[in-house]
C-alpha positions in Angstrom: 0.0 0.0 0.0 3.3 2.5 0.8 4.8 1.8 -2.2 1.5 2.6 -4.4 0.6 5.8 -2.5 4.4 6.4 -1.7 3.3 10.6 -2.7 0.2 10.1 -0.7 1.8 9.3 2.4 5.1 11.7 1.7 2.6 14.5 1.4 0.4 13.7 4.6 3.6 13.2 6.5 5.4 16.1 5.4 2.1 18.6 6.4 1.5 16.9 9.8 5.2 17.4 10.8 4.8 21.3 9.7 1.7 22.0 11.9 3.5 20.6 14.6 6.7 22.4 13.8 4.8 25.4 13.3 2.9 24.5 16.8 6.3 24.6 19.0 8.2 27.1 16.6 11.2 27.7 19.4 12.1 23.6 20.0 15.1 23.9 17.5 15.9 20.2 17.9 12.3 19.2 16.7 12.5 21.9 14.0 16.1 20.6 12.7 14.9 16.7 13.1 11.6 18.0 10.8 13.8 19.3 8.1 15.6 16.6 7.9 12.8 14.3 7.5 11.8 16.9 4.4 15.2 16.1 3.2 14.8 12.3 3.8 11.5 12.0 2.2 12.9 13.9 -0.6 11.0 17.1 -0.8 12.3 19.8 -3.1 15.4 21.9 -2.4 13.4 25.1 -2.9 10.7 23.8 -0.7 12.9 22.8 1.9 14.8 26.3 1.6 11.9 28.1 2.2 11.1 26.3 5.4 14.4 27.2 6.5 13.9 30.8 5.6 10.6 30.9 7.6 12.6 29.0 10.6 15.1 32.4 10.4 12.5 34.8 10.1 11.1 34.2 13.6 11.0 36.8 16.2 10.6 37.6 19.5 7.1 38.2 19.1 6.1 35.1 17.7 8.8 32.9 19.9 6.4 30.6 21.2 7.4 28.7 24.3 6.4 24.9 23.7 6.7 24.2 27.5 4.7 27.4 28.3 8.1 28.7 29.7 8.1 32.0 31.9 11.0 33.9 30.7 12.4 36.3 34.1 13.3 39.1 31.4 13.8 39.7 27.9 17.1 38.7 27.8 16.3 35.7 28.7 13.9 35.6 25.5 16.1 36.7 23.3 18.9 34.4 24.1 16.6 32.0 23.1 15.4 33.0 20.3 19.4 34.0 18.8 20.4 30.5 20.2 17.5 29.1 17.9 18.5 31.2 14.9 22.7 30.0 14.9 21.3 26.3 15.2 18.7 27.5 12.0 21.9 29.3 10.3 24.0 26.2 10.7 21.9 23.6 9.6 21.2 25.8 6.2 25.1 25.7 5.8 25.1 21.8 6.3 22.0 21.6 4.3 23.9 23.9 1.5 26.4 21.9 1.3 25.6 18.5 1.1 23.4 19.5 -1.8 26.5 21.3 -3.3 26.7 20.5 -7.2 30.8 21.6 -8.0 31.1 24.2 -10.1 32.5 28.2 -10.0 29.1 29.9 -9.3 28.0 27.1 -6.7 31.5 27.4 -4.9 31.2 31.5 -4.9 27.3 31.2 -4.2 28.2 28.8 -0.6 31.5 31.1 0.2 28.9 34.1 0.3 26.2 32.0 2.3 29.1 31.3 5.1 30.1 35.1 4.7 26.2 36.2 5.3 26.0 33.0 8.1 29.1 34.7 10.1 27.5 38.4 9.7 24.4 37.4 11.1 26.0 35.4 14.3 27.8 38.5 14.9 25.1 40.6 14.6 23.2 38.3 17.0 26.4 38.9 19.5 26.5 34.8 19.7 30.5 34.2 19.2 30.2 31.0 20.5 28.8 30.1 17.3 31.7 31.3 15.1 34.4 28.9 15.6 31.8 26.3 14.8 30.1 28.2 11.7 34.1 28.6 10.3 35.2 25.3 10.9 32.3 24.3 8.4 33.6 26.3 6.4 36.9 25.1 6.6 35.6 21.5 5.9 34.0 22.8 3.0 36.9 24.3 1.3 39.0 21.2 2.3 36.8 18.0 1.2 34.5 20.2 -1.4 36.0 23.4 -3.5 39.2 22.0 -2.8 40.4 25.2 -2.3 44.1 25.6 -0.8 44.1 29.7 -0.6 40.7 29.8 0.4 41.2 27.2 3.2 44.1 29.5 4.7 42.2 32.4 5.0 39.6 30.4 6.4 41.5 28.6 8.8 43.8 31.9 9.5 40.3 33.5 10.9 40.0 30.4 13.1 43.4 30.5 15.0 43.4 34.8 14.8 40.1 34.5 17.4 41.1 30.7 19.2 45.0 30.6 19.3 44.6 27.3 20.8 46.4 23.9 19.6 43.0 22.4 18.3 42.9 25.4 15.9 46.0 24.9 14.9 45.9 20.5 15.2 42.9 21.1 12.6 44.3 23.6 10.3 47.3 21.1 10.0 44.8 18.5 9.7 42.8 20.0 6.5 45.9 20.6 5.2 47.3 17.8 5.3 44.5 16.2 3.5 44.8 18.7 0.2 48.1 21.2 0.5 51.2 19.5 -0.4 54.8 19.8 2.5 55.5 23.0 1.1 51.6 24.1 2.3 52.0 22.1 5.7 55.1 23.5 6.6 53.9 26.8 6.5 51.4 26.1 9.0 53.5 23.9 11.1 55.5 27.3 11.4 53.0 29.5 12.0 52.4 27.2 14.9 55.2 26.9 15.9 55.8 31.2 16.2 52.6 31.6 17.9 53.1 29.1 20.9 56.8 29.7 21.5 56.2 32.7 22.2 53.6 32.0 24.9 55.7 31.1 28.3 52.1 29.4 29.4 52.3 27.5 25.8 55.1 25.6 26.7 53.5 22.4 26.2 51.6 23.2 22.7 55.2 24.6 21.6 56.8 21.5 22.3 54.1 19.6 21.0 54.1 21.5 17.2 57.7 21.3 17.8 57.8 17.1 18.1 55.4 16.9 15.6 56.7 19.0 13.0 60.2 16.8 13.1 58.0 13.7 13.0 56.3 14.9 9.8 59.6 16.1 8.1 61.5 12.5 9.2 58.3 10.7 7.2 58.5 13.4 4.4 60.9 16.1 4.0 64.1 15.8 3.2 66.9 15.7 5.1 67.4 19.1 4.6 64.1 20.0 6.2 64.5 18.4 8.8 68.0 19.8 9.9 66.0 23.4 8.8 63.0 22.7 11.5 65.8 21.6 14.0 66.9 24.8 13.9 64.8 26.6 13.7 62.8 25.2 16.4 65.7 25.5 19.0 64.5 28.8 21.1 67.8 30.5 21.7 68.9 30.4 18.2 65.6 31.3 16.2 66.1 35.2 15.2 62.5 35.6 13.8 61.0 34.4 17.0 62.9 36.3 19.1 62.3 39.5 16.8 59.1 38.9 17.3 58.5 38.5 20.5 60.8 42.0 21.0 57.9 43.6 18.6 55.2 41.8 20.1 55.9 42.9 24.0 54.3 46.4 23.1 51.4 45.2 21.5 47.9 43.8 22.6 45.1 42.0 20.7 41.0 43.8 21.8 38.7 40.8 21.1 35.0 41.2 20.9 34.3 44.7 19.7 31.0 46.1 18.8 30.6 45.4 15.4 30.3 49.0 14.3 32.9 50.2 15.8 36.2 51.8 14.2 39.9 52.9 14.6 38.8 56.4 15.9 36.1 55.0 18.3 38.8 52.6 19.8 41.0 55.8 20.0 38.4 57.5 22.0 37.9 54.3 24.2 41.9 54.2 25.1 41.4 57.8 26.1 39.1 57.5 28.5 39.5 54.2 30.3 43.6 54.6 30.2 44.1 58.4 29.7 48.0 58.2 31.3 49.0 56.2 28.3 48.9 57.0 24.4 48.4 54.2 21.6 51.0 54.4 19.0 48.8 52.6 16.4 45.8 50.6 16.3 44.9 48.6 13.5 40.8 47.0 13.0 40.9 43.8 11.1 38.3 43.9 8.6 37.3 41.4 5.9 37.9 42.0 2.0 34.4 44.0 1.9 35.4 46.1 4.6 33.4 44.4 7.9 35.0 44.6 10.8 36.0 40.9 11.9 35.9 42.3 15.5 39.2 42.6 17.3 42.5 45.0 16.6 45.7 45.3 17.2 47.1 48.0 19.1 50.9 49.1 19.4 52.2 50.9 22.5 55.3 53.3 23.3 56.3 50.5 26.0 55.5 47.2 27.6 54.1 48.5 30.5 51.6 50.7 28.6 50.4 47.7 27.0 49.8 45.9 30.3 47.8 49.0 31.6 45.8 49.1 28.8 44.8 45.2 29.0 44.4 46.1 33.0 41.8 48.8 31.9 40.0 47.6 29.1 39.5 43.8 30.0 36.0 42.6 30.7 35.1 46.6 29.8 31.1 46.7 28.2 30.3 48.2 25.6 26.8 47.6 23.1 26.4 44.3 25.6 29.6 43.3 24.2 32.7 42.8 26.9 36.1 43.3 25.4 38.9 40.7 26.4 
């Protein structure tokens, strides 16, 4: 009897599941497993879009509490409701891209999909969202486009806002899979500069250190690896210790307001740490000019730059607080 009315029962299923996801509009896990099932039961990509467009388009007002919830403020509401949307925004990425057909205006069409995906989480002031929403991104330029540049840039992003060693562990990782040595040895390096400079990195130096050699012993040559030896030894490595000289007067500001600029961080310095001047500061901003929220700023001397971390950290500004 399925098999004969197979549309039959697709199309009953698919409009029961919609009242009901329409019914308890802010259960994201019942809204993702519903789109899915569209997916399952083959419904058309533009249908299926659509539903995911409606899913995005939901605000506070119509946030509807399937437990009958009593939210203590608004914050509280629209937590949930943002939380909601960056599940929404991710699953249109992964839905994106398994449906990805390769070719050049596909490949640019997803790149500006993850672009408007990492707009909107800022926007929404949700960054725990980003590292998740880039490492898609990542995977998509790695096992998809097959993109080398494209996965640097992407992958760059990731360790510039999480210098940790599983940023770097999966940068190595993707490229690994589709750079050649000359590719992975640049990010081995970059690794390498970042944690050895850290004396509370000690560990994740060592680490990119040990397994840098172990990479060039199974493929450089014998050459590279008397070059990473060298390199790698701390009181002989001249760019790492120019570096770090360079470095001691400048800070990193993480999490500013999206709409801010070099003048407005100016302004800021002046009046949380007016004893000290900024010698330059420097907003990282995408290609099209959007601020990627966080700058660099130089100082005169090393202890400016630690008064200015000891007045600005865990500052508030727009509900967002700078580290």
């Amino acid at each position: 009897f399925i098999n004969e009315h197979k549309d039959t029962v697709i199309f009953t299923k698919r409009n029961v599941l919609k009242r009901a996801c329409r019914s308890c509009n802010n259960n994201v896990v019942f809204t993702v497993l519903y789109l899915r099932e569209l997916e399952l039961n083959k419904v058309s990509i533009d249908d299926i879009q659509n539903e995911i467009n409606r899913c995005l388009s939901l605000t506070k007002d119509n946030f509807i509490s399937h437990d009958n919830t009593d939210y203590d403020s608004d914050s509280d509401t629209d937590n949930e409701v943002n939380i909601y949307k960056c599940e929404i925004i991710k699953y249109n990425l992964e839905f994106n891209v398994r449906h990805f057909i390769l070719n050049d205006t596909n490949t640019n069409l997803i790149r500006a999909l993850f672009t408007e995906a990492i707009n909107s989480i800022t926007s929404l002031n949700m960054n725990d969202y980003m590292n998740t929403v880039y490492h898609l991104w990542a995977e998509f330029e790695c096992y998809k486009a097959k993109s080398v540049d494209m996965l640097s840039i992407v992958m760059n992003r990731v360790c510039a806002l999480d210098e940790s060693m599983n940023s770097f562990r999966a940068y190595i990782y993707y490229m690994k899979a589709i750079g050649n040595e000359s590719d992975v040895r640049k990010v081995y390096k970059k690794a390498y500069d970042v944690f050895s400079k850290k004396e509370d990195m000690k560990d994740e130096s060592d680490a990119i250190k040990n397994n840098w050699l172990s990479y060039e012993k199974l493929f450089g040559s014998a050459f590279n690896i008397k070059e990473t030896i060298e390199y790698t030894k701390t009181d002989n490595n001249n760019n790492s210790n120019q570096s770090e000289k360079n470095n001691e007067n400048k800070i990193i500001i993480k999490n500013i307001p999206i709409d801010y600029n070099e003048n407005d961080l100016s302004v800021l310095l002046s009046s949380k740490c007016p004893l000290i001047e900024a010698k330059n500061i420097r907003l990282v901003r995408d290609d099209d000019g959007t601020s990627r929220r966080f700058a660099f700023v130089d100082f005169n001397t090393n202890e400016d730059a630690k008064k200015a971390v000891e007045g600005l950290n865990g500052v508030i500004i727009n509900e967002c607080t700078l580290t």
